[in-house]
NULUM-911832 format. One record per residue (C-alpha): residue number from 1; x, y, z. Coordinates in steps of 0.02 Angstrom, whole numbers, plus 50000, padded with zeros to 5 digits. Layout:
+-----+-------+-------+-------+
: pos :  east : north :    up :
+-----+-------+-------+-------+
: NUM :     X :     Y :     Z :
...
+-----+-------+-------+-------+
END
This chain:
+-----+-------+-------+-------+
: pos :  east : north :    up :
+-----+-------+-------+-------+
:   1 : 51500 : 48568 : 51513 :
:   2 : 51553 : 48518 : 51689 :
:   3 : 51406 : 48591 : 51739 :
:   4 : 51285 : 48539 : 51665 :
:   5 : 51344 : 48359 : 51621 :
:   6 : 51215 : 48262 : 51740 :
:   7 : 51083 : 48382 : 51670 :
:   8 : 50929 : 48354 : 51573 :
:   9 : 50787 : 48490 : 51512 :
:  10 : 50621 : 48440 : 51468 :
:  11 : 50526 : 48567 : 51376 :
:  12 : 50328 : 48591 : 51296 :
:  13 : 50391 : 48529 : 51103 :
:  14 : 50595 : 48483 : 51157 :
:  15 : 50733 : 48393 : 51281 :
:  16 : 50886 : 48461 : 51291 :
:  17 : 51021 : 48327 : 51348 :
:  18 : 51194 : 48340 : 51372 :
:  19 : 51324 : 48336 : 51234 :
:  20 : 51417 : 48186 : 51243 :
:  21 : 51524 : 48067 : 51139 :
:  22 : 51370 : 47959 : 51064 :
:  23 : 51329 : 48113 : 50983 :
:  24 : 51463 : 48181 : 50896 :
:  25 : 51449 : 48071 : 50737 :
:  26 : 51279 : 48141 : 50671 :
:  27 : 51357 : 48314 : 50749 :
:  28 : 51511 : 48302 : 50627 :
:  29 : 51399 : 48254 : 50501 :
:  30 : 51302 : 48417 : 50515 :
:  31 : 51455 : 48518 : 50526 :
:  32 : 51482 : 48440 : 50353 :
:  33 : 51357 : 48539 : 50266 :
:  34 : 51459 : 48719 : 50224 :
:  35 : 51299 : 48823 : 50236 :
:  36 : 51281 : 48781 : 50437 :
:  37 : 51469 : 48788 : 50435 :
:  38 : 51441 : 49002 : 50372 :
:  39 : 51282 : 49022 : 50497 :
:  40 : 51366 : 48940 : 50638 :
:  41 : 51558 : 49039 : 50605 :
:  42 : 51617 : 48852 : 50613 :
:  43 : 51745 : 48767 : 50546 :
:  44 : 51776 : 48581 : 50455 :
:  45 : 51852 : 48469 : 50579 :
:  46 : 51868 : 48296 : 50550 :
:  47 : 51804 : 48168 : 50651 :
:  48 : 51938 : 48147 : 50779 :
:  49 : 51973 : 48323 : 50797 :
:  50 : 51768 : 48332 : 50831 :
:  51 : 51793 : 48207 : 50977 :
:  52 : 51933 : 48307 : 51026 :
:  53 : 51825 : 48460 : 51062 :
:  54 : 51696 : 48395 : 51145 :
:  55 : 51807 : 48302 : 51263 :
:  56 : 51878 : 48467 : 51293 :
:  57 : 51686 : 48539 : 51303 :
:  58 : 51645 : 48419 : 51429 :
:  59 : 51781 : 48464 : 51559 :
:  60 : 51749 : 48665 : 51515 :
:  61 : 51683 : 48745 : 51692 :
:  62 : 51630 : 48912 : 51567 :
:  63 : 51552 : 48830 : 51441 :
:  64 : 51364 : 48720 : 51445 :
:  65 : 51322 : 48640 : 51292 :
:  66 : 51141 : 48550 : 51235 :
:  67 : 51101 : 48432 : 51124 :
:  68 : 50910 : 48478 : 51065 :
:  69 : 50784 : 48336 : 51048 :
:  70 : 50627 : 48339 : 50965 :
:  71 : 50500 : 48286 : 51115 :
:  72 : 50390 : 48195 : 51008 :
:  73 : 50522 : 48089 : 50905 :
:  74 : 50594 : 48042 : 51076 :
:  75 : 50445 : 47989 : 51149 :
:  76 : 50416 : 47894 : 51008 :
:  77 : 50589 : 47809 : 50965 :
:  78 : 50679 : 47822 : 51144 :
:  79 : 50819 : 47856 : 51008 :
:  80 : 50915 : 48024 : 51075 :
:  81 : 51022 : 47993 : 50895 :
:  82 : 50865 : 47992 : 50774 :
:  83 : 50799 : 48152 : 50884 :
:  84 : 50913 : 48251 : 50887 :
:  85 : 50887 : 48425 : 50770 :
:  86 : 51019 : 48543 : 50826 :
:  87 : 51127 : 48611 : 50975 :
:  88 : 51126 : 48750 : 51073 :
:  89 : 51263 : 48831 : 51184 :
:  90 : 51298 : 48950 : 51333 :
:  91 : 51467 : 49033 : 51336 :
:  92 : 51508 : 49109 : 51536 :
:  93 : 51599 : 49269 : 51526 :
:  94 : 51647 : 49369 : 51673 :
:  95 : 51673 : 49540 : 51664 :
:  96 : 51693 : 49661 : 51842 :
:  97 : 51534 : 49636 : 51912 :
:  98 : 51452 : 49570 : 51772 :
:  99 : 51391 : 49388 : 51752 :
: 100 : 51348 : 49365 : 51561 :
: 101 : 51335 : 49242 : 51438 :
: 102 : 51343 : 49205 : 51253 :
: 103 : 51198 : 49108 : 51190 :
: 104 : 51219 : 49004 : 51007 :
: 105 : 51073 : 48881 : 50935 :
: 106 : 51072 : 48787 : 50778 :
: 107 : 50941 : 48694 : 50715 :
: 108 : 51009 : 48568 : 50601 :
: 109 : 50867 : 48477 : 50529 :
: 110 : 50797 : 48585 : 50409 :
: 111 : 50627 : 48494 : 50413 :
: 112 : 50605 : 48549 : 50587 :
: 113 : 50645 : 48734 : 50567 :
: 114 : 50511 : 48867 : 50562 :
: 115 : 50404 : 48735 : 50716 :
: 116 : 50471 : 48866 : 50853 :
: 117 : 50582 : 48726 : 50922 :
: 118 : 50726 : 48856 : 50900 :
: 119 : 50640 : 49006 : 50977 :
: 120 : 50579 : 48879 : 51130 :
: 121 : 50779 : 48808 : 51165 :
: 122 : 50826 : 48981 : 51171 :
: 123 : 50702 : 49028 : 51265 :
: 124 : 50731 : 48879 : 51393 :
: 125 : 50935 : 48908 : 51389 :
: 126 : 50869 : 49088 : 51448 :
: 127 : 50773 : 49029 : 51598 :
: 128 : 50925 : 48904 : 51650 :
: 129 : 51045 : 49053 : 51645 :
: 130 : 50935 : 49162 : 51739 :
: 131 : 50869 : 49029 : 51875 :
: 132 : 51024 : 48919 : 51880 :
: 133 : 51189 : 49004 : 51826 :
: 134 : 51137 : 49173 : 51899 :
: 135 : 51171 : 49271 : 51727 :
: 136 : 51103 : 49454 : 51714 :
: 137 : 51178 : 49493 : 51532 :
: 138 : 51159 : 49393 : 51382 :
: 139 : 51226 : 49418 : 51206 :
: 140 : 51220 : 49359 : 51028 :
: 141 : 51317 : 49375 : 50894 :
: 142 : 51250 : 49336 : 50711 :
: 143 : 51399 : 49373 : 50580 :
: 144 : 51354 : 49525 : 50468 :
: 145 : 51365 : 49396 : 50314 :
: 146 : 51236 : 49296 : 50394 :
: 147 : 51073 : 49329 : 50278 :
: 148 : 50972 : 49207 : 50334 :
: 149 : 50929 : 49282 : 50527 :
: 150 : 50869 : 49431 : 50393 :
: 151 : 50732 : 49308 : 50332 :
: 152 : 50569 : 49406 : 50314 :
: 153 : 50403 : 49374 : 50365 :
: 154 : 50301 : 49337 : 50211 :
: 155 : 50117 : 49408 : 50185 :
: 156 : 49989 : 49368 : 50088 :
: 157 : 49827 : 49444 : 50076 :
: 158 : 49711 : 49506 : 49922 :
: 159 : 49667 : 49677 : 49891 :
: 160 : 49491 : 49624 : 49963 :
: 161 : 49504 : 49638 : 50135 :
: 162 : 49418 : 49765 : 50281 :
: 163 : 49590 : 49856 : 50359 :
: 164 : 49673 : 49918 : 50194 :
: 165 : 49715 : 50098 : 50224 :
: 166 : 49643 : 50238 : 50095 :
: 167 : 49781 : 50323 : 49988 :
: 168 : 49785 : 50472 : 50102 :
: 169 : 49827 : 50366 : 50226 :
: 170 : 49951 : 50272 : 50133 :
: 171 : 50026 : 50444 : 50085 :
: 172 : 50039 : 50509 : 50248 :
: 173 : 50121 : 50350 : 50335 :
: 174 : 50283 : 50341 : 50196 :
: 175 : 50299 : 50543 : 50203 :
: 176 : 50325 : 50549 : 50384 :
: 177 : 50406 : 50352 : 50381 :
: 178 : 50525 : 50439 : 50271 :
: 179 : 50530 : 50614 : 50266 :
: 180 : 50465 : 50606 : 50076 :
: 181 : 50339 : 50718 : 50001 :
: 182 : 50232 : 50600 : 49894 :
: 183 : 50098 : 50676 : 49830 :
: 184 : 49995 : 50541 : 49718 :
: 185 : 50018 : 50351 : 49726 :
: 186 : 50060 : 50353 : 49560 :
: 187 : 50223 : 50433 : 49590 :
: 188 : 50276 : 50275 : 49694 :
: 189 : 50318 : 50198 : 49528 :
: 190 : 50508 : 50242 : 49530 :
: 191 : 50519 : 50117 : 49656 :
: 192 : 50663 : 50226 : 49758 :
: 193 : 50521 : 50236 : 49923 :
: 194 : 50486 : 50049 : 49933 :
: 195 : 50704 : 50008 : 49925 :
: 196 : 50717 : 50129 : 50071 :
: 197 : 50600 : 50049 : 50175 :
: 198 : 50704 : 49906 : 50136 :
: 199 : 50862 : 49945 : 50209 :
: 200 : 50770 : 50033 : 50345 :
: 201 : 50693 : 49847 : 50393 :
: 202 : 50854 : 49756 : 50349 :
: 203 : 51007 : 49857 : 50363 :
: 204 : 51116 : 49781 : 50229 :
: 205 : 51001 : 49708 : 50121 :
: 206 : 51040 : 49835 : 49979 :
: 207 : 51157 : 49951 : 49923 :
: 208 : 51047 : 50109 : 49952 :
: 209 : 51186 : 50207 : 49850 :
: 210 : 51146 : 50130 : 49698 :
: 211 : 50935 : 50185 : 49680 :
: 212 : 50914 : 50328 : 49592 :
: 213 : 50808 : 50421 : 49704 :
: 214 : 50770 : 50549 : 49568 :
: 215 : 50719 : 50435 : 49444 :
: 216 : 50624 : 50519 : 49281 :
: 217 : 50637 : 50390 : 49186 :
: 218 : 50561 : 50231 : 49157 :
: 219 : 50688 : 50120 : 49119 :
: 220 : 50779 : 50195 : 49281 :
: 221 : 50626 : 50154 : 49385 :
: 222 : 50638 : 49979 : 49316 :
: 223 : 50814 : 49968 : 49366 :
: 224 : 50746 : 50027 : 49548 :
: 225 : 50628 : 49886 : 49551 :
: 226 : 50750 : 49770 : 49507 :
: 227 : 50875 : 49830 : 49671 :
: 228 : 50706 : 49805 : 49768 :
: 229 : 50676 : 49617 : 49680 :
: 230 : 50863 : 49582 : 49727 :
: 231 : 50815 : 49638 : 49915 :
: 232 : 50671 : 49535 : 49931 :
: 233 : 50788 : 49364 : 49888 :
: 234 : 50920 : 49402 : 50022 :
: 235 : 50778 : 49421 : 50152 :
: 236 : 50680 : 49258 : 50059 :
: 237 : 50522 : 49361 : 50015 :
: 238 : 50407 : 49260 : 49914 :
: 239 : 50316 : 49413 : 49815 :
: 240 : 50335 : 49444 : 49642 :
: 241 : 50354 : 49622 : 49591 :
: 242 : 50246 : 49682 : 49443 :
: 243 : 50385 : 49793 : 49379 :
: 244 : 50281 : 49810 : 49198 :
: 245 : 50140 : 49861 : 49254 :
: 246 : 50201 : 49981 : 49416 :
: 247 : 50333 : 50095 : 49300 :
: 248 : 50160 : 50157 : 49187 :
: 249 : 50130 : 50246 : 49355 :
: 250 : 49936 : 50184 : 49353 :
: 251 : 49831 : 50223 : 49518 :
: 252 : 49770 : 50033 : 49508 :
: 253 : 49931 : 49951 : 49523 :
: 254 : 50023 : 50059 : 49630 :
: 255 : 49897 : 50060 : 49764 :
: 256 : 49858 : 49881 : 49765 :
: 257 : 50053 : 49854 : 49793 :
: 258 : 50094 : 49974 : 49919 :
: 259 : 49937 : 49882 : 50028 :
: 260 : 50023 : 49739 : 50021 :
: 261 : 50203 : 49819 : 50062 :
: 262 : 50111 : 49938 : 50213 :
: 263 : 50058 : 49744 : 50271 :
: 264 : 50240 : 49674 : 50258 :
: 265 : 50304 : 49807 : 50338 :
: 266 : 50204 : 49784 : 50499 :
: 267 : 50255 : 49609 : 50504 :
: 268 : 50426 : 49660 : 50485 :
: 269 : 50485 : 49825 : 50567 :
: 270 : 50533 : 49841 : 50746 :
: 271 : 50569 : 50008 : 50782 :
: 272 : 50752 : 50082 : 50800 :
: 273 : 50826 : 50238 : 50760 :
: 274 : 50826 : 50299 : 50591 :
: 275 : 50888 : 50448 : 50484 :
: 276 : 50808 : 50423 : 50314 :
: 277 : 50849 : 50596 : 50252 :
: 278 : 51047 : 50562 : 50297 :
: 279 : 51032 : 50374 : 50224 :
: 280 : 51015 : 50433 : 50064 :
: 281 : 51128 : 50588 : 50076 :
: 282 : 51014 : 50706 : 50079 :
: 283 : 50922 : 50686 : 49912 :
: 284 : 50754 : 50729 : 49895 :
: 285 : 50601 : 50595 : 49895 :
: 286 : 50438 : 50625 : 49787 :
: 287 : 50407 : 50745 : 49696 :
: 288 : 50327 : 50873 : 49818 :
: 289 : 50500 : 50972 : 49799 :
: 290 : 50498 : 51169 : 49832 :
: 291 : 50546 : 51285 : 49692 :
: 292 : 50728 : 51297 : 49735 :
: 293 : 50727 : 51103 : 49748 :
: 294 : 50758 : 51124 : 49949 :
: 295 : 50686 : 50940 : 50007 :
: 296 : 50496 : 50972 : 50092 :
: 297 : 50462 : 50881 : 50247 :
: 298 : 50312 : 50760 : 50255 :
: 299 : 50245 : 50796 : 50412 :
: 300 : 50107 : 50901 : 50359 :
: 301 : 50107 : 50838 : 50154 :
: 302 : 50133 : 51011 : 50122 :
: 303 : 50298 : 51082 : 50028 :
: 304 : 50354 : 51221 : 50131 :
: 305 : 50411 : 51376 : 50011 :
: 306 : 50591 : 51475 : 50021 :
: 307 : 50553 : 51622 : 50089 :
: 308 : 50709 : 51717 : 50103 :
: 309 : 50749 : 51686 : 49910 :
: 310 : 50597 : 51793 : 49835 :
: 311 : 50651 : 51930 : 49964 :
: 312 : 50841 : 51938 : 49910 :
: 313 : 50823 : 51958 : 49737 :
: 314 : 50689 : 52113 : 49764 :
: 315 : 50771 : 52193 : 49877 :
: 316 : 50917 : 52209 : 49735 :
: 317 : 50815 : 52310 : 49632 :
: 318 : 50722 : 52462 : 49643 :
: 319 : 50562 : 52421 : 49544 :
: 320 : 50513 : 52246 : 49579 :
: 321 : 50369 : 52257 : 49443 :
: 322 : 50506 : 52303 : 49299 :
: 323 : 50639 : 52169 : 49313 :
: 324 : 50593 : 51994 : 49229 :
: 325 : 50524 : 51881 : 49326 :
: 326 : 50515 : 51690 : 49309 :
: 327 : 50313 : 51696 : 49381 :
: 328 : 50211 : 51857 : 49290 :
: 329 : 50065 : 51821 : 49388 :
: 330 : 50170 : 51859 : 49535 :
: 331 : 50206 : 52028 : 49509 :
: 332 : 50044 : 52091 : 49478 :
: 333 : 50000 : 52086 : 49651 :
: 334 : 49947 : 52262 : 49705 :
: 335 : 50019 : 52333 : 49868 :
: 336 : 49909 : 52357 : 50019 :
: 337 : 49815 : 52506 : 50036 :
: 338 : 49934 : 52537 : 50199 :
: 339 : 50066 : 52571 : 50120 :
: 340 : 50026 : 52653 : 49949 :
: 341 : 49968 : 52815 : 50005 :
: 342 : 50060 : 52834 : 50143 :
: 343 : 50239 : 52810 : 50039 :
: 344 : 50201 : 52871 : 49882 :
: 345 : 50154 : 53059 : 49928 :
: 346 : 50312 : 53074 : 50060 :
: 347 : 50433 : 53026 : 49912 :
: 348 : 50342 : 53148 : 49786 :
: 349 : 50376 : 53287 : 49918 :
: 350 : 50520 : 53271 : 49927 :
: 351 : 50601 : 53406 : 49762 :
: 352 : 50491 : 53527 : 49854 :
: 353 : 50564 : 53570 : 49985 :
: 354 : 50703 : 53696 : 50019 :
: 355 : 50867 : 53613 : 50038 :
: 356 : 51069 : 53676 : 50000 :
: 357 : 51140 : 53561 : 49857 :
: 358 : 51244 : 53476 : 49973 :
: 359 : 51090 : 53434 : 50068 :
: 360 : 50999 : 53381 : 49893 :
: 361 : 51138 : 53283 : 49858 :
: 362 : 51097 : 53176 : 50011 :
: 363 : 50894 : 53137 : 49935 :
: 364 : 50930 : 52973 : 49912 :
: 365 : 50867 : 52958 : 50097 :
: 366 : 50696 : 52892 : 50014 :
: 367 : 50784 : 52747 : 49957 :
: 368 : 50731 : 52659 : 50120 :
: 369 : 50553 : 52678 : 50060 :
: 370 : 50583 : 52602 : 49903 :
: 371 : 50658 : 52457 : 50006 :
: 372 : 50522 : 52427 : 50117 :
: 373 : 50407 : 52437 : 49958 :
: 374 : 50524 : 52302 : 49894 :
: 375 : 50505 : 52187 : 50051 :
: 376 : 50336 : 52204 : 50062 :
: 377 : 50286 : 52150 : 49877 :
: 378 : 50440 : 52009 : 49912 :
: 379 : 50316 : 51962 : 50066 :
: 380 : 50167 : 51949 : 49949 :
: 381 : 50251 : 51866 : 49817 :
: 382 : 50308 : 51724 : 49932 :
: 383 : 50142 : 51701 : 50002 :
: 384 : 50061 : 51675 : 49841 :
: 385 : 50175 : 51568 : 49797 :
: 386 : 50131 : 51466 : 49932 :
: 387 : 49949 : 51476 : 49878 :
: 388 : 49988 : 51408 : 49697 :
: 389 : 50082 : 51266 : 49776 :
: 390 : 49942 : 51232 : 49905 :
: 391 : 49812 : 51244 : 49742 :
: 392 : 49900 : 51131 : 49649 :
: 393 : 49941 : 50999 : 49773 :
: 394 : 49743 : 51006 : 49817 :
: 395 : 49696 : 50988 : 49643 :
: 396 : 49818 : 50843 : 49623 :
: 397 : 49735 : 50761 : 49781 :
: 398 : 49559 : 50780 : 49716 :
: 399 : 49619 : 50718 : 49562 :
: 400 : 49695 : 50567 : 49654 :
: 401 : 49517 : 50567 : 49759 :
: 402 : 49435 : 50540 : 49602 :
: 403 : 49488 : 50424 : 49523 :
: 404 : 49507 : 50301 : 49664 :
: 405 : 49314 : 50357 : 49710 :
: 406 : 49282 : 50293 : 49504 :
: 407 : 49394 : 50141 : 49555 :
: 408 : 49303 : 50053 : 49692 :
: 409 : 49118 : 50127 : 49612 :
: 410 : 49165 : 50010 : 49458 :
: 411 : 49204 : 49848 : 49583 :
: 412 : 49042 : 49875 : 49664 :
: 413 : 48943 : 49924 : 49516 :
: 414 : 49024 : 49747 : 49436 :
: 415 : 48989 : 49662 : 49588 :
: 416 : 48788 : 49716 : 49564 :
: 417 : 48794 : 49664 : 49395 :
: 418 : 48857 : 49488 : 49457 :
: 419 : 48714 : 49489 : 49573 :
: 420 : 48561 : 49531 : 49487 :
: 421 : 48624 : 49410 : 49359 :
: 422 : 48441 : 49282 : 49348 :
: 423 : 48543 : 49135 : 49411 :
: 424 : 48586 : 49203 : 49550 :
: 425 : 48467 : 49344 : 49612 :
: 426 : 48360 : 49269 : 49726 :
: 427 : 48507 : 49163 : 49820 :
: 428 : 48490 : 49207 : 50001 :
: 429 : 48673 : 49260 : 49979 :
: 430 : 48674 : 49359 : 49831 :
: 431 : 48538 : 49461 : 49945 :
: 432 : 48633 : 49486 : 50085 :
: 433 : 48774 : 49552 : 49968 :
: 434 : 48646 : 49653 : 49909 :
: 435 : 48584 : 49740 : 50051 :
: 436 : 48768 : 49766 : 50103 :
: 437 : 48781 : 49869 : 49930 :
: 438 : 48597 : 49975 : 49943 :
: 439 : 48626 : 50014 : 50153 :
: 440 : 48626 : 50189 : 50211 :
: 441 : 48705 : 50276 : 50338 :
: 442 : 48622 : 50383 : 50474 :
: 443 : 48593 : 50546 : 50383 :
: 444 : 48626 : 50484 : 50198 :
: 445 : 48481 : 50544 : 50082 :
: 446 : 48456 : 50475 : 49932 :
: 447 : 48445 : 50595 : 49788 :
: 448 : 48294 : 50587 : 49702 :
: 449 : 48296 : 50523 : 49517 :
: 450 : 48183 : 50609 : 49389 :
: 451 : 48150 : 50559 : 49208 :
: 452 : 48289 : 50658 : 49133 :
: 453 : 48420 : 50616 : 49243 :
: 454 : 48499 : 50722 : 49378 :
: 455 : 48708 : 50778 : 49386 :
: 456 : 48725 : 50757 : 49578 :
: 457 : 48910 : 50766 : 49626 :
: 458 : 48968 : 50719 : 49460 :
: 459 : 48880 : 50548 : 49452 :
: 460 : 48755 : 50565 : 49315 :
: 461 : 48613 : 50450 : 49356 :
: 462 : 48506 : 50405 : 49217 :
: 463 : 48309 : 50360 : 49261 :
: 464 : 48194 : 50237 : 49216 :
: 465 : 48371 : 50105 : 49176 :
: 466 : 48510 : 50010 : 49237 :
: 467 : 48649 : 50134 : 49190 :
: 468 : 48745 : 50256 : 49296 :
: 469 : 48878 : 50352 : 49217 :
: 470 : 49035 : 50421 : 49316 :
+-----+-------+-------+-------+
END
C-alpha cells in the first residue's frame, strides 16, 4: 500500500480511498460474517490481529489496497465510515518479463450489490494498473466452491412476445448445441437436454453423471427435472419448473418452456469450448437414434443409417431373400434390371459346358456372382432403410407442424371471440387488433366460402356462421 497510500480515486457512482487504520473496525466487522469469509478465501482474525495486517498492508511495496465508497453517501455524509461498501485489492507479481497483477473486490453491503458499483471498482483498479503501475497481465481467482460468481441472469418474459423461435427452430438450435437428435418438442420432457445445457453454462453446477439421459420413464424424467431444479438454486434462478405438467410430454408445455430456457440461455452463455457428446460419455440424446442405436448427429436433424451392418450380414449368405429378416418389406426389393439378366443367364450356363471333373469341381467360380448379387440387394436394402427413417421423421414433423399450426389458430380464434364480444367491438382498439388478425400478405388469396362449406388445407370452413373447424 506504499504506493498508493496518498492516493484517492474518484469514480461516476464510487471513491476509492486508501485503507487505513480508521477503517479496520467496520472491516473486521465484515470479515465477521462467515459467508464473505468463504467468497473472499478469508480467515477470522480478531481485532488486533486485523490492525496487525493492515499495518503490514500499508508498508507492502507489492500490494495496493482500496477502501470503496459509495459516491453518493459520501457526498452526502462526508462520513468515509458510513460509505464505505467493500474493498478491493491489487496483488504485484513479477514473473521474467511479465508485470501482472491479482485483482480481488468485495462488496460488503449487500444492499448495494447488483448497482454495478462492483463491476465499476474493478473496472477503475483496471485502468490504475494499466495507466499507473504499468501491468500487462491480470488475474483472478474465484475458489471452485464459490457458487455465488455462478449467479445466473434471470429472465422473464411471457409466451406472448414477437422473437420466440418456431419449434423447428428450437429443434435445430439444441441438436447442433448438443449433438442431440430431437425430433418433436415433446420428447424434451425427460428433462436430460435442459441439465446439459446446464453444466455447459455453469461447469459444476450439477453432477451430469447422475441424469439419466435415456430416460423412458416418467418418474425418471421427474427425477431429471428435479437435478435441473437443484441446478437452478446453486446459480439463484428464480423460475419454477412445471415438472407435472412437462413429464405428460404435451406440445403446449414443452414449447412454452424451452422459449423461456432458449431466452436464459442467451443471457447466460459465453462461448467456450465444449464436447457435449464426451460430457455425457457418449450416450445418446433424443430419440432420433439409428437402428443399431449408433448416436445420430444433429447437424442436419437427420439420423444417419449403418451402412456397413445390412451389407455384412448378406454377404454371409447366399440367398438374401431366404434367410429371416427383422424388416420383410426390405427384402422384397427387386434387383435392377442391370444386373438380373446379365447374371442370371452366365450362372445357368455354366453345367453346359465341357469341362474335366477336376475342372467341374472348381464351378464354384460363380460364387462371386452370387456375392455381388448379395451386395447389391445389401445396397438397396440400406437405402430404403434410409427412406423409412426419412418418412417417418417427416411424418413426425408434420405431425409436430400440426398441431402447433391448431395451437396458435385456437389463441387467435379466442382472441376474435374476445373482440367481437358487443362491449367491446367498436373500441378503436379492439379494431386495430382486428385488422392485425384479417391482414393479408402480398399474394395471399382468400379461399372463397360457398354455402356448404369448403375442406381447404384441412380447415373446414363452414358458411353463412361463426364456426371454423380444424
Amino acid at each position: 500500500m506504499r504506493i498508493n497510500a496518498n492516493l484517492a480515486i474518484l469514480g461516476e457512482k464510487i471513491i476509492l480511498v486508501p485503507y487505513k487504520e480508521h477503517h479496520v473496525n467496520k472491516y473486521h466487522n465484515w470479515m465477521k460474517d462467515e459467508t464473505i469469509r468463504e467468497l473472499t478465501a478469508s480467515e477470522l482474525l480478531s481485532f488486533d490481529e486485523e490492525i496487525q495486517m493492515q499495518q503490514t498492508w500499508l508498508k507492502d511495496d507489492d500490494k495496493c489496497t482500496f477502501i470503496i465508497l459509495s459516491k453518493d453517501m459520501y457526498e452526502t455524509s462526508k462520513n468515509e465510515i458510513e460509505s464505505m461498501i467493500g474493498d478491493v485489492n491489487i496483488f504485484i507479481n513479477d514473473a521474467d518479463d511479465v508485470k501482472y497483477g491479482e485483482i480481488e473486490i468485495m462488496i460488503a453491503e449487500k444492499w448495494t450489490r447488483g448497482k454495478g458499483l462492483g463491476k465499476e471498482a474493478v473496472c477503475t483498479m483496471l485502468r490504475y494498473g494499466i495507466e499507473n503501475l504499468h501491468l500487462n497481465r491480470f488475474i483472478a481467482k474465484i475458489g471452485i466452491q464459490n457458487n455465488t460468481w455462478m449467479a445466473a441472469v434471470n429472465v422473464y418474459h411471457t409466451s406472448v412476445t414477437t422473437d420466440n423461435l418456431s419449434r423447428h427452430d428450437i429443434l435445430q438450435w439444441i441438436n447442433n448445441a448438443l449433438d442431440a437428435n430431437y425430433i418433436k418438442v415433446e420428447d424434451l420432457c425427460t428433462g436430460a437436454a435442459y441439465c446439459q445445457f446446464m453444466e455447459m453454462m455453469f461447469p459444476g453446477s450439477m453432477q451430469l453423471k447422475k441424469v439419466k439421459f435415456n430416460a423412458k420413464l416418467e418418474h425418471e424424467n421427474i427425477q431429471n427435472f428435479k437435478i435441473l431444479q437443484n441446478s437452478f438454486r446453486a446459480v439463484h434462478i428464480d423460475k419454477i419448473v412445471p415438472v407435472e405438467k412437462l413429464v405428460k410430454g404435451k406440445f403446449q408445455d414443452n414449447f412454452e418452456f424451452v422459449q423461456w430456457f432458449k431466452k436464459f440461455f442467451d443471457a447466460n452463455y459465453t462461448p467456450h469450448d465444449y464436447d457435449p457428446v464426451a460430457a455425457r460419455e457418449g450416450q445418446p440424446l433424443g430419440p432420433g437414434v439409428s437402428k443399431g442405436g449408433t448416436h445420430t448427429s444433429g447437424t442436419s436433424g437427420l439420423p444417419r443409417a449403418a451402412l456397413p451392418q445390412p451389407a455384412i450380414r448378406q454377404t454371409q449368405h447366399q440367398n438374401p431373400v431366404s434367410h429371416g429378416s427383422v424388416n420383410p418389406p426390405i427384402q422384397r426389393v427387386p434387383l435392377t434390371s442391370t444386373n438380373q439378366p446379365r447374371q442370371v443367364p452366365n450362372t445357368m450356363k455354366v453345367p453346359q459346358q465341357k469341362i474335366s471333373p477336376s475342372t467341374h469341381r472348381q464351378a464354384p467360380a460363380a460364387a462371386p456372382v452370387d456375392h455381388q448379387l448379395n451386395g447389391e440387394t445389401a445396397r438397396l436394402q440400406a437405402e430404403l432403410e434410409i427412406y423409412h427413417q426419412q418418412t417417418e421423421q417427416f411424418r413426425q414433423q408434420i405431425e409436430g407442424l400440426e398441431k402447433e399450426r391448431d395451437f396458435y389458430y385456437q389463441k387467435l380464434r379466442d382472441v376474435e371471440l374476445i373482440c367481437q364480444e358487443p362491449d367491446c367491438e367498436n373500441l378503436p382498439q379492439i379494431q386495430k387488433v382486428l385488422e392485425v388478425l384479417y391482414a393479408t400478405e402480398e399474394g395471399f388469396a382468400s379461399p372463397e366460402e360457398n354455402g356448404n362449406g369448403q375442406d381447404i388445407g384441412g380447415a373446414v370452413i363452414q358458411g353463412g356462421g361463426d364456426e371454423e373447424e380444424y
